[in-house]
TIMARPA-870066 format. One record per residue: residue number from 1; x, y, z of N, C-alpha, C in turn. Coordinates in nm, 2 decimals. Last residue first. Example, Ala and Ser with C-alpha at 12.3 -4.5 7.8 and 13.67 -1.06 7.14 Angstrom:
<sites>
{2; {1.28; -0.22; 0.71}; {1.37; -0.11; 0.71}; {1.29; 0.00; 0.79}}
{1; {1.32; -0.57; 0.78}; {1.23; -0.45; 0.78}; {1.32; -0.33; 0.78}}
</sites>
This chain:
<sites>
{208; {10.48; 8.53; 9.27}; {10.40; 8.46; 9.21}; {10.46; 8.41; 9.06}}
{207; {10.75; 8.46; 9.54}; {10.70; 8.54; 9.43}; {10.55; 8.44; 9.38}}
{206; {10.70; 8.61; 9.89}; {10.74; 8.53; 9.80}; {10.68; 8.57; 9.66}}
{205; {10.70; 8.86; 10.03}; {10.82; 8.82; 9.99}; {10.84; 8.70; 9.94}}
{204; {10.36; 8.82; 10.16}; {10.49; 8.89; 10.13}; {10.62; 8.83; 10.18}}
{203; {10.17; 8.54; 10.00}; {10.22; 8.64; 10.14}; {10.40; 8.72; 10.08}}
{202; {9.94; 8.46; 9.78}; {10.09; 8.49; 9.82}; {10.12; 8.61; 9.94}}
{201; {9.73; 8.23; 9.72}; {9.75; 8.38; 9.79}; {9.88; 8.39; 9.82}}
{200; {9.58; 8.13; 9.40}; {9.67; 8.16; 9.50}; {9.66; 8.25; 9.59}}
{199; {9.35; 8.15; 9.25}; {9.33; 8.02; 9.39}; {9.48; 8.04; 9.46}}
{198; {9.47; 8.30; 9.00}; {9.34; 8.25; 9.05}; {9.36; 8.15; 9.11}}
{197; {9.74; 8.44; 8.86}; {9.74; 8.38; 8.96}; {9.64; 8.30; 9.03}}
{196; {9.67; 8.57; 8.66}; {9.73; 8.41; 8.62}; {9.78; 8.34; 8.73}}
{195; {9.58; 8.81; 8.62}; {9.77; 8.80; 8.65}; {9.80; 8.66; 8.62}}
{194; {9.32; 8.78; 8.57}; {9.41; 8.79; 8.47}; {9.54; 8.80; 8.48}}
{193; {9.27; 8.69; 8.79}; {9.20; 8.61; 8.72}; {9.35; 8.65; 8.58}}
{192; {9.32; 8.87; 9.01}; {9.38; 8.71; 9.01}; {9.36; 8.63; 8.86}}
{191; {9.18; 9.07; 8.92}; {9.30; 9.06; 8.93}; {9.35; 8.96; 8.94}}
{190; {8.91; 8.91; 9.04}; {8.96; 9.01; 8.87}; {9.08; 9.03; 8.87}}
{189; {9.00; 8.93; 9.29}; {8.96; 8.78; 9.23}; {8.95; 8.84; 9.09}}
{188; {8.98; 9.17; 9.38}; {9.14; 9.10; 9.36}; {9.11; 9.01; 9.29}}
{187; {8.76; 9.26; 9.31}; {8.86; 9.33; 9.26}; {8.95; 9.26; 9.28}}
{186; {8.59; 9.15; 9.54}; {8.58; 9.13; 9.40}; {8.68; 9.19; 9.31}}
{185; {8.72; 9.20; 9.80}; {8.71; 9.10; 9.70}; {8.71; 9.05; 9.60}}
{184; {8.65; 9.49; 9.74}; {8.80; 9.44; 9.75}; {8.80; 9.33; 9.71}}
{183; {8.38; 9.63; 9.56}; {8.39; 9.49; 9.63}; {8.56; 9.47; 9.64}}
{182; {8.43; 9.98; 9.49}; {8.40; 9.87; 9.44}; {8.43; 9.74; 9.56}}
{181; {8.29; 10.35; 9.48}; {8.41; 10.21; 9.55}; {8.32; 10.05; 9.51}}
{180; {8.22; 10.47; 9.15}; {8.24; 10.44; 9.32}; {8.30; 10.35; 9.34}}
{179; {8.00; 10.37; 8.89}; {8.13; 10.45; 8.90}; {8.07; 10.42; 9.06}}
{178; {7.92; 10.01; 8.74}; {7.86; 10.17; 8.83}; {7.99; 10.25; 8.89}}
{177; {7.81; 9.81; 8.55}; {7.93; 9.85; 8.64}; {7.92; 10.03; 8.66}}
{176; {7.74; 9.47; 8.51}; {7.62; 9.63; 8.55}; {7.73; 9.72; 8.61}}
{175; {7.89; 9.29; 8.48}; {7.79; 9.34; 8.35}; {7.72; 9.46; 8.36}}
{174; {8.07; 9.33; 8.68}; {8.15; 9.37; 8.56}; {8.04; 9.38; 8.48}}
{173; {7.89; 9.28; 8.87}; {7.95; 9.37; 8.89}; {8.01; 9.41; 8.72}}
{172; {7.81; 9.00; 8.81}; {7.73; 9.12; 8.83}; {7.77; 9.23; 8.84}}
{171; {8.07; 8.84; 8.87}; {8.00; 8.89; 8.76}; {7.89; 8.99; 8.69}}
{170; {8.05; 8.87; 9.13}; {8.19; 8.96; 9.05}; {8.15; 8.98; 8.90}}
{169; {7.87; 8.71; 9.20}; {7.85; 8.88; 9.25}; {7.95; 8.98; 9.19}}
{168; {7.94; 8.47; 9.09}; {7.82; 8.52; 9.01}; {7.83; 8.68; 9.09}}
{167; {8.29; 8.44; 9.02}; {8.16; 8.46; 9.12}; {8.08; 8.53; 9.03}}
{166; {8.44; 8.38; 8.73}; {8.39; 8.44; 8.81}; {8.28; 8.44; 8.92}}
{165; {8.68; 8.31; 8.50}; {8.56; 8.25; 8.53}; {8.59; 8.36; 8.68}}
{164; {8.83; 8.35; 8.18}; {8.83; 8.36; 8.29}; {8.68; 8.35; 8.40}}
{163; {8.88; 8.29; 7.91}; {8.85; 8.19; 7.99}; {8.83; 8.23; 8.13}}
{162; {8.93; 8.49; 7.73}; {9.04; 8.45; 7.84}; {9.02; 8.33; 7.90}}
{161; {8.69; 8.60; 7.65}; {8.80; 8.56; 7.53}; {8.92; 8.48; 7.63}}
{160; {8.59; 8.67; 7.87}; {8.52; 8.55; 7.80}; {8.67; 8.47; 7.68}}
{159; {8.68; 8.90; 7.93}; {8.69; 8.76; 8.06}; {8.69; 8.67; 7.95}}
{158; {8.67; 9.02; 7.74}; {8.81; 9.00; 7.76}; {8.84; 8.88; 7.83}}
{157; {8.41; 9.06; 7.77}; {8.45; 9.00; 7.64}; {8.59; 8.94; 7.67}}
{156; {8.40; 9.23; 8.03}; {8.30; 9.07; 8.00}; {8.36; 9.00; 7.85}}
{155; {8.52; 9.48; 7.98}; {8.56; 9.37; 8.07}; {8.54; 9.21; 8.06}}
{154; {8.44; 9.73; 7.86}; {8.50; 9.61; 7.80}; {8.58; 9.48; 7.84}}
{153; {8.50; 9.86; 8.20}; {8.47; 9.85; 8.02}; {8.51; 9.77; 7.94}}
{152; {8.57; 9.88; 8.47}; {8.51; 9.71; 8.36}; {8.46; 9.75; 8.26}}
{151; {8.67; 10.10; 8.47}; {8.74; 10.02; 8.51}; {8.71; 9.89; 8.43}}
{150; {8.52; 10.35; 8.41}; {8.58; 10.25; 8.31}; {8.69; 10.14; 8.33}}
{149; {8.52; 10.48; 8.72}; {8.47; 10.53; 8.62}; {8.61; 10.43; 8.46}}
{148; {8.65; 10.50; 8.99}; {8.63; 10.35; 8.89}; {8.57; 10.36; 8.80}}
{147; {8.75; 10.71; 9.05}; {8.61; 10.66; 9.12}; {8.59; 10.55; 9.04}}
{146; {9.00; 10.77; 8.98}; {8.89; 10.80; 8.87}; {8.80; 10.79; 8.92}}
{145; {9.17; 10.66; 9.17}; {9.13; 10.84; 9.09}; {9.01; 10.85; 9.06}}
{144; {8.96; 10.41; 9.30}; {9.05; 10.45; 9.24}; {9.08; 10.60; 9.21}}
{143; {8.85; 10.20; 9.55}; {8.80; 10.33; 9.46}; {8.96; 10.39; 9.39}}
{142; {8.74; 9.96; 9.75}; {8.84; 10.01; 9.64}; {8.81; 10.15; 9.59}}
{141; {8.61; 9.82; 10.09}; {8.61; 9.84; 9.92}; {8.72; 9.94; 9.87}}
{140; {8.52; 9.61; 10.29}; {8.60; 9.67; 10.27}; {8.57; 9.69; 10.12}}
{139; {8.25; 9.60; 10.52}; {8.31; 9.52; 10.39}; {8.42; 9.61; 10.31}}
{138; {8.04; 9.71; 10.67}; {8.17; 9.66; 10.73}; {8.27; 9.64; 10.61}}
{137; {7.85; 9.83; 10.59}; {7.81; 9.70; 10.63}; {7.94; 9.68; 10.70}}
{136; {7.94; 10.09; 10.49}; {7.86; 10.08; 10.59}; {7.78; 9.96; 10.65}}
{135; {8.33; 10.02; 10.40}; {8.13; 10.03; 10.37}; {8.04; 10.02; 10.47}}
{134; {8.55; 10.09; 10.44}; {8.49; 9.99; 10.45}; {8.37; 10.06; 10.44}}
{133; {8.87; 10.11; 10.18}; {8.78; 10.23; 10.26}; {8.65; 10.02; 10.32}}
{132; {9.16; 10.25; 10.00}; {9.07; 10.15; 10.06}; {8.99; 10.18; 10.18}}
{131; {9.25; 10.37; 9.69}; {9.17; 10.37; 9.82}; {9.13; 10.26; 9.83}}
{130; {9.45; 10.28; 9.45}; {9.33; 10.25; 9.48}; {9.30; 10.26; 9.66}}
{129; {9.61; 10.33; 9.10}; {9.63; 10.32; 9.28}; {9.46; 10.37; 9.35}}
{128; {9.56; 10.29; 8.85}; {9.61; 10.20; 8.93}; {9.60; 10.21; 9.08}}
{127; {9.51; 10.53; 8.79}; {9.38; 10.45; 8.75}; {9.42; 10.32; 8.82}}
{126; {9.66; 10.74; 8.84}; {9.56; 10.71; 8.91}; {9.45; 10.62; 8.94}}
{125; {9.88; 10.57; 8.57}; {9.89; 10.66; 8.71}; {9.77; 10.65; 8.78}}
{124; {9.82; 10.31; 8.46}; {9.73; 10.44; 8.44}; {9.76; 10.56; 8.51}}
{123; {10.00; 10.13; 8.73}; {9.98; 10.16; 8.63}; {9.90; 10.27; 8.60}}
{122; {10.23; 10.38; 8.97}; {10.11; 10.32; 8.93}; {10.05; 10.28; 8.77}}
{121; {10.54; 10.41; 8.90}; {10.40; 10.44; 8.94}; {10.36; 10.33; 8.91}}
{120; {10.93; 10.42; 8.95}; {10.82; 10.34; 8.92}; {10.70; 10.44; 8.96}}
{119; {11.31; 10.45; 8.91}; {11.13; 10.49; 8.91}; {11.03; 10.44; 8.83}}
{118; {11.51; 10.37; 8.82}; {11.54; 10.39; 8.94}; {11.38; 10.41; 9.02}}
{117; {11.61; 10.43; 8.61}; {11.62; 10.55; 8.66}; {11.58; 10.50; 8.78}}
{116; {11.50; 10.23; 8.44}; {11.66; 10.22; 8.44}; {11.69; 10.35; 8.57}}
{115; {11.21; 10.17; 8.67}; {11.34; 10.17; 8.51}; {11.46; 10.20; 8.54}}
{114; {11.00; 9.91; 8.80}; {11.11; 9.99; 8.81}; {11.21; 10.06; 8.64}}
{113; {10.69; 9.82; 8.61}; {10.85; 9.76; 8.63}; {10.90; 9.89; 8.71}}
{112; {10.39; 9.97; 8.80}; {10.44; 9.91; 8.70}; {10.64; 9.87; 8.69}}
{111; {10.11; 9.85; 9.04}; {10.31; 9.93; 8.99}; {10.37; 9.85; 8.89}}
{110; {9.86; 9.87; 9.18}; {9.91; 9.81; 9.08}; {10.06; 9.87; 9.01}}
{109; {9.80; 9.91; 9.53}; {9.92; 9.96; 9.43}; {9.88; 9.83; 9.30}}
{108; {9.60; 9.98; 9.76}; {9.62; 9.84; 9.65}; {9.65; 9.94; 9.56}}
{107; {9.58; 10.08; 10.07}; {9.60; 10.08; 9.94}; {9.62; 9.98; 9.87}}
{106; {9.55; 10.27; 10.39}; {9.53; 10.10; 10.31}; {9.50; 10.18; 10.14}}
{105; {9.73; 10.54; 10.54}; {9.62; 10.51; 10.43}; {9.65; 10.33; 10.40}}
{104; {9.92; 10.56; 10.75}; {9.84; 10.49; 10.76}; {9.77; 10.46; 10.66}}
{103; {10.08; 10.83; 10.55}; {10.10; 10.78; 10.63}; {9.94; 10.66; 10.71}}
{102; {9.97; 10.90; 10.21}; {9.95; 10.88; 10.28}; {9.97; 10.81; 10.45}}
{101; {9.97; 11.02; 9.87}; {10.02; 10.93; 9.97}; {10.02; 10.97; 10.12}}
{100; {9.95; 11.25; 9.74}; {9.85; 11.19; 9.78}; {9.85; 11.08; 9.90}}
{99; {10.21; 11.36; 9.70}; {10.14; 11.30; 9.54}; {10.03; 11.20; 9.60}}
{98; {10.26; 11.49; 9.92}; {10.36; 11.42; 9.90}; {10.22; 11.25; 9.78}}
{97; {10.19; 11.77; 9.93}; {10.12; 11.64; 9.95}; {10.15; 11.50; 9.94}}
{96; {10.35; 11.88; 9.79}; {10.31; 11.94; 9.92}; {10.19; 11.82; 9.96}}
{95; {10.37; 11.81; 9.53}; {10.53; 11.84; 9.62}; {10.46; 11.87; 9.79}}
{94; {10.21; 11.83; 9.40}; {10.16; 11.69; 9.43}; {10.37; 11.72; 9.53}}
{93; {10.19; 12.08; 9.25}; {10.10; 12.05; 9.36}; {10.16; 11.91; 9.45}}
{92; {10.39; 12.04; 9.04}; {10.44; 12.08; 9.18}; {10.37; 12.06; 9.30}}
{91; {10.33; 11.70; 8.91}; {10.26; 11.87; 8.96}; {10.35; 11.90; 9.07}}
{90; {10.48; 11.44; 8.93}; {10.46; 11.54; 8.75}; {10.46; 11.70; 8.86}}
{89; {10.72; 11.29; 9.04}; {10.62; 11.43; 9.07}; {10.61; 11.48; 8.95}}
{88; {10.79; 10.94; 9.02}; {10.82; 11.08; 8.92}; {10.71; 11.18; 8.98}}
{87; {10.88; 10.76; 9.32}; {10.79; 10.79; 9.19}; {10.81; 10.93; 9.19}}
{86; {11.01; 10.45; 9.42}; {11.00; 10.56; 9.35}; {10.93; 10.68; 9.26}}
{85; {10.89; 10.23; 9.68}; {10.94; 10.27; 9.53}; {10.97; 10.40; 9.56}}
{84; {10.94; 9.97; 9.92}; {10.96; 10.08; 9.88}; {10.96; 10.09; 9.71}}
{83; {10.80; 9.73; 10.14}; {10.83; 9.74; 9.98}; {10.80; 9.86; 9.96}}
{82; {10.80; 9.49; 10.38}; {10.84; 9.67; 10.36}; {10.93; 9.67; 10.21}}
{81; {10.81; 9.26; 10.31}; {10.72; 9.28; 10.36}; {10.66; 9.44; 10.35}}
{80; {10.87; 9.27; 9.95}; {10.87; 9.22; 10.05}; {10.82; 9.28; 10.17}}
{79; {10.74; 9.07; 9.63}; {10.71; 9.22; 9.70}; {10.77; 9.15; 9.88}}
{78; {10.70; 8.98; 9.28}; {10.78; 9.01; 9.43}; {10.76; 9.11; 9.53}}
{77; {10.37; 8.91; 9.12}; {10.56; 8.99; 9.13}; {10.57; 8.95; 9.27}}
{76; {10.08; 9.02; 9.22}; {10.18; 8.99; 9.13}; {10.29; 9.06; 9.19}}
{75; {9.95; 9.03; 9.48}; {9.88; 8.93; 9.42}; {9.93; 8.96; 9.26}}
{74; {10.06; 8.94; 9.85}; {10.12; 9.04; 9.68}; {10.03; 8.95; 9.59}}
{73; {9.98; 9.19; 10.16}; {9.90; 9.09; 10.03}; {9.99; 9.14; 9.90}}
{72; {10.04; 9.38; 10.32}; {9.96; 9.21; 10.34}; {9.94; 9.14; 10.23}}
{71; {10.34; 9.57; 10.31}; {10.23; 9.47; 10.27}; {10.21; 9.33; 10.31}}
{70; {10.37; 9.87; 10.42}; {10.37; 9.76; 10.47}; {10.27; 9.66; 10.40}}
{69; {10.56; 10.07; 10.18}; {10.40; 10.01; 10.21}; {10.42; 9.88; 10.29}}
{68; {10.71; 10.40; 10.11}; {10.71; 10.27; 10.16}; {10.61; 10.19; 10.24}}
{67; {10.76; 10.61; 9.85}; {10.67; 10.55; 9.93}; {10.71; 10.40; 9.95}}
{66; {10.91; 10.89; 9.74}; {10.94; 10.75; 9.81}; {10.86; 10.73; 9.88}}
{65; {10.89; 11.11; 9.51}; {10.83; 11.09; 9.63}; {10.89; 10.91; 9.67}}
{64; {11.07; 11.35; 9.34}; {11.02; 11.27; 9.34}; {10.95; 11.25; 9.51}}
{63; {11.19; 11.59; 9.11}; {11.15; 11.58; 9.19}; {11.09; 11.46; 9.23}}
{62; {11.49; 11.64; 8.99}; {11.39; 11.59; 8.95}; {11.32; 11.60; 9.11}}
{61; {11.74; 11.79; 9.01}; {11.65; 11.86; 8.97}; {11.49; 11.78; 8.99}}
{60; {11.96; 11.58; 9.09}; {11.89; 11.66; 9.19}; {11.78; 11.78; 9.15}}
{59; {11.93; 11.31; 8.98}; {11.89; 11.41; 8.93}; {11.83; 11.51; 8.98}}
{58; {12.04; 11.08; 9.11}; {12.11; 11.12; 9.04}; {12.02; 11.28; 8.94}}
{57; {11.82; 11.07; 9.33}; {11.93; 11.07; 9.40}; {12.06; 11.08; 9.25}}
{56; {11.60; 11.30; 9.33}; {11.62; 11.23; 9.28}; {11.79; 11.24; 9.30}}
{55; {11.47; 11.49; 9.62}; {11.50; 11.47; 9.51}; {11.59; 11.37; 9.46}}
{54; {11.15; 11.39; 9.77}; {11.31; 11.39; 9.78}; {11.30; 11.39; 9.66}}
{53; {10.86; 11.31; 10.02}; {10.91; 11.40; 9.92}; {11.06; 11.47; 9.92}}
{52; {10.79; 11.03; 10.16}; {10.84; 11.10; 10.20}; {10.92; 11.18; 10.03}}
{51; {10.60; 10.83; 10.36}; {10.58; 10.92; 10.21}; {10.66; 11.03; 10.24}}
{50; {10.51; 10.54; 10.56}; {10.59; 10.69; 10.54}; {10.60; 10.72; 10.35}}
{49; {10.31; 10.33; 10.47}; {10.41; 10.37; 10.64}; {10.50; 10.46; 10.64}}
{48; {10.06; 10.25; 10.40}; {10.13; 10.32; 10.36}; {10.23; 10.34; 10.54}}
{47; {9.95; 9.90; 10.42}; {9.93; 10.03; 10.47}; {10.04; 10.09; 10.41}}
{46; {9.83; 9.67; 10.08}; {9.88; 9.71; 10.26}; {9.88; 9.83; 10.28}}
{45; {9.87; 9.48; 9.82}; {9.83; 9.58; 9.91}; {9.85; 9.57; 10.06}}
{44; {10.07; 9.53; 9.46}; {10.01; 9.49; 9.60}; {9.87; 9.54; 9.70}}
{43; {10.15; 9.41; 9.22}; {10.05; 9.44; 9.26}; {10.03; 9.41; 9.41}}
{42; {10.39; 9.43; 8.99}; {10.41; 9.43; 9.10}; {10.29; 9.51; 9.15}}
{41; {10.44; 9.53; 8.71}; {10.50; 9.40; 8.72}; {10.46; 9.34; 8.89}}
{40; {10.10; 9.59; 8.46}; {10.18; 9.59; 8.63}; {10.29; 9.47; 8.63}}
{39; {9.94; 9.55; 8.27}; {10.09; 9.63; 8.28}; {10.16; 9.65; 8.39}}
{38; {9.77; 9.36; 8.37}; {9.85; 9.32; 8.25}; {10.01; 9.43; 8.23}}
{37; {9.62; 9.53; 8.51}; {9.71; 9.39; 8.57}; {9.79; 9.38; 8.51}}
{36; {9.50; 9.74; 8.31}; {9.61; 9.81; 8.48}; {9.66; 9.65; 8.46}}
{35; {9.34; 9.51; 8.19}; {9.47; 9.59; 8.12}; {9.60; 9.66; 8.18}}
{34; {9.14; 9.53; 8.38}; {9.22; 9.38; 8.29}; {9.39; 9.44; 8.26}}
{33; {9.08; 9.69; 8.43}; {9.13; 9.61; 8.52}; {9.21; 9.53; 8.49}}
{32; {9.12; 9.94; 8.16}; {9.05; 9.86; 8.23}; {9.11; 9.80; 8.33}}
{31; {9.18; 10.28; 8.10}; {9.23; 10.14; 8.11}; {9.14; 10.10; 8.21}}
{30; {9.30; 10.55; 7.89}; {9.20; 10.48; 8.00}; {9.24; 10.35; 7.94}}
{29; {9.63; 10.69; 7.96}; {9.53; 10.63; 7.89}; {9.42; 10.57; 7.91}}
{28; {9.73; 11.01; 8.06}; {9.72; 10.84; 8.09}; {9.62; 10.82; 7.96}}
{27; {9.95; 11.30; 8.10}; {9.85; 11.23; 8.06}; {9.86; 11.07; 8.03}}
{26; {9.99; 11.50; 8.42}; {10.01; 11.37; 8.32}; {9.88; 11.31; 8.26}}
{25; {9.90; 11.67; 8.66}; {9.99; 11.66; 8.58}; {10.05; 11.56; 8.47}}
{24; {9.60; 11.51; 8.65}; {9.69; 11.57; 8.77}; {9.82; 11.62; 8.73}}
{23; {9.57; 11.39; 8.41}; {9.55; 11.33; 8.53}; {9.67; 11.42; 8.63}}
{22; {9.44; 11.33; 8.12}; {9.46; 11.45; 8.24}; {9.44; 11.40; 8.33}}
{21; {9.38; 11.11; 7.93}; {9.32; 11.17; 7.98}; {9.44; 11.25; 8.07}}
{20; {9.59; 10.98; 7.68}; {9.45; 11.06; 7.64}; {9.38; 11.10; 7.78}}
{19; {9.94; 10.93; 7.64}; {9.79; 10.90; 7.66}; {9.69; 11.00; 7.67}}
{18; {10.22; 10.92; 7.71}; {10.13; 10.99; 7.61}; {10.01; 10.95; 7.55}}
{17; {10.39; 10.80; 7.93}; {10.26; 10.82; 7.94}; {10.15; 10.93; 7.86}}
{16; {10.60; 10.77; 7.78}; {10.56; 10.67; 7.82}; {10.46; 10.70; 7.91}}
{15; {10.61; 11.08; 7.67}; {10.60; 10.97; 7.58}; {10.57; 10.82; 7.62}}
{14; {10.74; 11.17; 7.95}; {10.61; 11.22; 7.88}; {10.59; 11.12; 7.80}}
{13; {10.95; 10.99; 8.02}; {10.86; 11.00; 8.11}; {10.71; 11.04; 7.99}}
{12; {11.13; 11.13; 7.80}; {11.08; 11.02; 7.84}; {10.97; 10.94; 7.88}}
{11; {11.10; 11.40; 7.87}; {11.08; 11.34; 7.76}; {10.99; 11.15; 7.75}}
{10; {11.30; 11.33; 8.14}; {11.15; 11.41; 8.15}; {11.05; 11.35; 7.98}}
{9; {11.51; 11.26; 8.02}; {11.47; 11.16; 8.10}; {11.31; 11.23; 8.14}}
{8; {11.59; 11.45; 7.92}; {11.59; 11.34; 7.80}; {11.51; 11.26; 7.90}}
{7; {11.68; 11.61; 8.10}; {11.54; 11.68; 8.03}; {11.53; 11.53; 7.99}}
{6; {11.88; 11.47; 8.19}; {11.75; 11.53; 8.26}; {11.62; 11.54; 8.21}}
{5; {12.08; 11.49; 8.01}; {12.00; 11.35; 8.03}; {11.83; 11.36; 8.14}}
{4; {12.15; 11.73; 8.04}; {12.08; 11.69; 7.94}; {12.02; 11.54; 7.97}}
{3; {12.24; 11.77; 8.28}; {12.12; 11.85; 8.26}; {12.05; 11.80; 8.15}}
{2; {12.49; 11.60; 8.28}; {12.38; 11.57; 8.35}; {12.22; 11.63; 8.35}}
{1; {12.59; 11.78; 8.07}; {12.56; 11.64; 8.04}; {12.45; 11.59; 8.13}}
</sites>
């Protein structure tokens, strides 16, 4: 019984990310900023404070990782200060690296609901979880898996069909959009724009 809900729960997993690119053991779909926000219930950022690789506390076959993130910033959903998930190890690779995660690393999680199981990722898997790094001026910036390769595709229509309004440098960004680390700034204020949160800041553990 429990072996069977296993597999059914692997199945699962595959079908709710039966999408079109290869990502490390799983296939995703490409997706925009707009779109990662839109499927996220819970967007944070802050430091990673332990990653730690465990099997699933009802499916000792499954493999997973538990990351817990001190967060400075929720810009969707609930998040408290030390906000733990769960996440599905597609690659055995990703058993010995605990799926990239990182003790001290700064990150901006877009995470999608919790399920019935207990587990959560990133939206797009990689296309959601985002290095943070500073620039050789100082200025902190983003980069995702992908290097941000189609992050603002079809960005400028979406904004426009939305109403959504922009710094002229966030704008420049989404009409001329170049793969690499991107403006943190300018990446949350896009994110603000389409969570529906724009001119809030929420500190951890309240909601938006």
């Amino acid at each position: 019984m429990l072996r069977s809900r296993f597999a059914g729960l692997v199945l699962v997993f595959s079908f709710l990310t039966g999408y079109a690119v290869a990502q490390r053991g799983a296939l995703v779909k490409p997706a925009n900023i707009a779109q990662l926000t839109q499927l996220s219930a819970t967007i944070i950022r802050g430091n990673i404070v332990s990653a730690r690789v465990e099997p699933h506390p009802q499916f000792p076959h499954l493999t997973t990782v538990v990351v817990t993130v001190h967060v400075e910033e929720t810009l969707k959903g609930t998040a408290s200060e030390q906000f733990s998930f769960r996440q599905f190890i597609w690659d055995i690779r990703d058993k010995y690296d605990a799926a990239g995660y990182r003790k001290g690393q700064q990150v901006l999680l877009l995470l999608g609901a919790v399920s019935e199981y207990g587990l959560s990722s990133p939206a797009g898997m990689e296309q959601g979880r985002f290095r943070l790094s500073r620039d050789a001026q100082g200025n902190m910036t983003a980069a995702n898996g992908l290097s941000n390769i189609g992050l603002f595709s079809g960005l400028a229509s979406q904004a426009k069909q939305a109403g959504a309004k922009f710094s002229s440098a966030t704008a420049t960004t989404i009409a001329q959009p170049k793969p690499g680390p991107v403006s943190l700034t300018q990446l949350e204020e896009i994110i603000r724009q389409f969570s529906g949160s724009a001119g809030n800041r929420t500190q951890p553990g309240s909601a938006k």
